[in-house]
N, C-alpha and C positions, 0 to 999 in steps of 0.2 A: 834638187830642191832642198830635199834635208840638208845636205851640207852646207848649203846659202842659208838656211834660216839657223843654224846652230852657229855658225861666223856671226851673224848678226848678235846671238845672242852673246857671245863671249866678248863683242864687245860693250855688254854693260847695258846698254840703253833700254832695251827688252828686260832686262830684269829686274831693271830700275824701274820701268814703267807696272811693273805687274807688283813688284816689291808696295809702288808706293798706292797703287790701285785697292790694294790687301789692309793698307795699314786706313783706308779710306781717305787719303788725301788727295787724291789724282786729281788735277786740275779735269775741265772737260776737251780741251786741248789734247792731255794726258790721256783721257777717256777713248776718245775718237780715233787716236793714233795705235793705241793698246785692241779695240775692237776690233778693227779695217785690218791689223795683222794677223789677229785669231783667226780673220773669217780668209788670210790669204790658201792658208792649205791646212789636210790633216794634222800635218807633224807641228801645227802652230799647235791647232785646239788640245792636241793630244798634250802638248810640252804645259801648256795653261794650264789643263785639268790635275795634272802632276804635280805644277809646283802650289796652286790652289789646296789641295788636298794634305798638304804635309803641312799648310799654313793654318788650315782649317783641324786638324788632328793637334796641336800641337801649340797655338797661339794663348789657349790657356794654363799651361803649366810653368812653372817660376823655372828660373834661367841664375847659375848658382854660380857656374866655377870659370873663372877669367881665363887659367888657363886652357882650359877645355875650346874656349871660344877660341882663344888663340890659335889653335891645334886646326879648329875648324877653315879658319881662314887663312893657314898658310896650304891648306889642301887645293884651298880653289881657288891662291894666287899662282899655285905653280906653271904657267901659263902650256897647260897643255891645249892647244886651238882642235884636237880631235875628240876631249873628252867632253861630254853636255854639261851644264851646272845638277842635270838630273842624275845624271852617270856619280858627279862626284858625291850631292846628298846622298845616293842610294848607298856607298862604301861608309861615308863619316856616321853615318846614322848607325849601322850593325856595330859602332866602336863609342861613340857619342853619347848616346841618348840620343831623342826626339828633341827633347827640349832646346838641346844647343843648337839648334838646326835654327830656330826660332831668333837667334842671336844675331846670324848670320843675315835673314830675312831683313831685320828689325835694323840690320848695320847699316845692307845696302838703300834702306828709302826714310834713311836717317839725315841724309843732305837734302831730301825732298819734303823733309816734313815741313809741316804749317801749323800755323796754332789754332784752335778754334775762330778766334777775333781774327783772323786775318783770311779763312776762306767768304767762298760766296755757295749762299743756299740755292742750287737749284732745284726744279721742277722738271718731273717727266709727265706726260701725255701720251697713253696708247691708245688710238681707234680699235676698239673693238672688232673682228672680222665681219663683215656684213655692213657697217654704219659707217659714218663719219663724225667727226667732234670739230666742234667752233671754239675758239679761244681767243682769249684778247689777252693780250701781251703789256709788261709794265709800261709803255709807252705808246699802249693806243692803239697800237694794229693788232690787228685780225688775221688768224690762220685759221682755215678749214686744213684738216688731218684725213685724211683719208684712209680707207680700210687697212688695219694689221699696220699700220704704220703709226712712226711715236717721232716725238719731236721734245730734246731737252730746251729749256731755257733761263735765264737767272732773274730769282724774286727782284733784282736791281740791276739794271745795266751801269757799264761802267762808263765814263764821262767822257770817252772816246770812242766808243762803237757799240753796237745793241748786234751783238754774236748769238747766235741760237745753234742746234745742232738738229740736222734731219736726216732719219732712216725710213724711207717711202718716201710717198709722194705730200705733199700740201700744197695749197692755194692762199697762197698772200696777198694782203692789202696794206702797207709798208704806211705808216705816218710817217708825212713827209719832214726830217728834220736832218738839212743840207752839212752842218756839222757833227751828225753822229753817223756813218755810213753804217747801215741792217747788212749784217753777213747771216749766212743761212751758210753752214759747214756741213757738207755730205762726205759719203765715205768717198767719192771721186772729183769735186771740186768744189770750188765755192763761188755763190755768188751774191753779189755787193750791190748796194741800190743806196737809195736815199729817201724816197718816195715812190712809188710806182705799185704796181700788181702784175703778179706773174706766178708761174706754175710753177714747180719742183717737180722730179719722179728719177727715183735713186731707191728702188728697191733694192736690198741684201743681191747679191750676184748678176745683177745685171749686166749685160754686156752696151746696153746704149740706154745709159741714163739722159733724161733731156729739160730742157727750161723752154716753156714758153708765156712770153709776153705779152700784156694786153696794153695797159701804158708807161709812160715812162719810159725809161732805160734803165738796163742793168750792164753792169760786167759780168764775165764769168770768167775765174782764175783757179790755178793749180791749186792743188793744196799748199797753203806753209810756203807761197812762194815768196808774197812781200816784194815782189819784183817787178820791173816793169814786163821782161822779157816770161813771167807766168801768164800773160794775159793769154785767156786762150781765145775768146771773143766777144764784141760787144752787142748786145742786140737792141734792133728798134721796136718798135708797137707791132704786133701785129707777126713778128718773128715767131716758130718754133726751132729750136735746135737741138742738135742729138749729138753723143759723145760717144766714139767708141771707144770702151776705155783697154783695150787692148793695142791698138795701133795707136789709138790720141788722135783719130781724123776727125772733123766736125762737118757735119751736114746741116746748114741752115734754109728753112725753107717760109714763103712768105705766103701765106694764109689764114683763111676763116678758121680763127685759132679756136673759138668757144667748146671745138668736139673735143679738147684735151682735159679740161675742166668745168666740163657740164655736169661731173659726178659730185659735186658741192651744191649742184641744186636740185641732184636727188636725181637725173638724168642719163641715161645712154643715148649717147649721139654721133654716130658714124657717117663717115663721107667717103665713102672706096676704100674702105677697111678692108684687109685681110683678115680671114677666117681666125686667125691665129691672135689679131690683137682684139676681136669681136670679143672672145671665149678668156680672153685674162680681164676684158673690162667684167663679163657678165662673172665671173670668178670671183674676183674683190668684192664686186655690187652686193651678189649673194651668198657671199661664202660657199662657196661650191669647187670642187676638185675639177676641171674639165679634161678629159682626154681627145684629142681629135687622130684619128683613125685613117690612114691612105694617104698618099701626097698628093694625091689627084685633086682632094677637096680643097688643099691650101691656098688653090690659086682664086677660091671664090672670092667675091670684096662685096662689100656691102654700103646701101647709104640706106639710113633710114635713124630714127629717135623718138627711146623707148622710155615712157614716166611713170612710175610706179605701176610698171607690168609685173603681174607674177610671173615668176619662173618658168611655170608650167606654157604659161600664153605667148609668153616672150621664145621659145624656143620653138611653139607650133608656128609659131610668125615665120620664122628664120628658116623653118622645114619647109613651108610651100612657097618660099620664093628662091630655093633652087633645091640642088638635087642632095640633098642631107638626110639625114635619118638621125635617131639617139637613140639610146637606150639610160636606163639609169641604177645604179646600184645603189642600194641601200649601205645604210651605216652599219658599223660593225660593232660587237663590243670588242674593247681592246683588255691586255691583261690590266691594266692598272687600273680597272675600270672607268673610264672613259670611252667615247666612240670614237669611230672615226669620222671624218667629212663626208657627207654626201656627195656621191661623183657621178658623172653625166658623162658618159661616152657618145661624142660623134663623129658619125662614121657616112659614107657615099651608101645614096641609095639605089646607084645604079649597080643592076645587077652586070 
């Protein structure tokens, strides 16, 4: 895996994208493509945090001698494909200065730059863990954000499409305008409407991010495919669908969709849930660590719909209607002083 992500970066485009990130130009295209690789493996965040910090140590100091630069950049054309761009600053810099390193930076996301007058101002929104937030969009729709989750968008859409960016989940209500098509861009696909309402859920590492629909239609397409052969499916009213984004198989199923986005109206609402997706809704709901305990208990499901239950009531509920138990651990202090999350371990209470 390291040597596939160090190939990628030697060819440019990863550097390019972190270069032009640094200097604050990055489209949110640029954004989205530079995030979704950090979060692909260690050696990504590790290689970010590296070249971040030489950027950060170093973007204030004045930058003097042409040939110095020079010197810099025939180091890291010499195409060695085994050497990292990290490997090469860590050498030029003990002979360089710091400074000149900054040259280099400043070269590469110097094809990318943009002038003030020619970006667009976005906006970020984070839900708070625990809550959810409502928002209304430059053109009238409405998203509910749901817990720990953020959603970018721009103060002005552009005169051909109304693009937004989502990490978690939200719930959309799309005004309908048949010539601007609403893209919603997650880290695993995107999907394209005109009018309608539909769910998102694409938390950070998910293995089955999913869309479901209430009306309308929407598409759902690859990332960045622009193709017809991206389409990965389309759905009707009343569709949920899931993506595994390991294989790319898609499971469509047609049901009482309300229990995916009943948490917009303040709700838990289960229909033959498993244990396991009970304990991530009540997790988000209330900001809470859940741990569940045995394989035995995984296989319990549950239907029932729970409105502004405490915590406390909501899980004695959950206890006498099968065989569970919990315990719960207090919060901790941490060194940086903060705590930690409240966690709730359940466990079978069969002896």
């Amino acid at each position: 895996m390291i040597q596939e992500n160090m190939d990628k970066n030697n060819s440019g485009l990863i550097d390019n994208l972190i270069a032009n990130y640094l200097v604050g130009n990055a489209s949110e295209d640029e954004i989205l493509e530079l995030e979704s690789w950090i979060h692909e493996s260690d050696e990504n965040q590790k290689y970010f945090r590296q070249y971040k910090n030489i950027w950060d140590a170093s973007v204030e100091l004045p930058i003097e001698t042409d040939k110095a630069l020079a010197k810099v950049l025939k180091q890291i054309n010499r195409g060695n494909t085994q050497i990292s761009i990290w490997q090469i600053l860590q050498r030029v810099a003990a002979i360089l200065f710091i400074p000149l390193l900054v040259s280099m930076l400043w070269l590469t996301a110097g094809k990318y730059f943009k002038t003030a007058n020619d970006s667009v101002t976005y906006n970020k929104v984070v839900a708070a863990f625990g809550t959810f937030s409502l928002l209304e969009l430059p053109d009238g729709s409405k998203v509910w954000l749901n817990s720990g989750s953020s959603l970018r968008y721009p103060d002005k859409f552009k005169s051909d499409n109304r693009t937004v960016y989502l990490i978690g989940e939200a719930y959309f209500e799309v005004h309908s305008d048949k010539t601007m098509p609403f893209l919603v861009n997650t880290p695993y696909f995107t999907v394209k409407a005109t009018g309608t309402k539909f769910n998102v859920r694409t938390e950070k590492n998910f293995r089955s991010p999913s869309v479901t629909l209430v009306e309308g239609k929407v598409a759902v397409e690859k990332l960045n495919s622009g193709k017809q052969n991206g389409l990965i499916t389309i759905l009707q009213p009343n569709q949920h669908m899931t993506y595994d984004t390991l294989s790319g198989h898609v499971v469509i199923q047609t049901e009482d969709t309300y229990k995916h986005f009943a948490w917009k109206d303040g709700k838990l609402v289960f229909r033959n849930d498993n244990i396991s997706e009970v304990a991530r809704r009540i997790s988000l709901q209330y900001n809470v660590d859940i741990e569940i305990k045995g394989d035995e208990i995984k296989k319990y499901r549950y239907r029932a719909t729970f409105e502004d239950e405490p915590l406390g009531e909501l899980l004695r509920l959950l206890k006498i209607s099968s065989s569970i138990d919990y315990s719960e651990v207090k919060p901790k202090a941490l060194p940086d002083g903060t705590f930690s999350r409240r966690k709730i371990i359940i466990f079978s209470a069969v002896n």
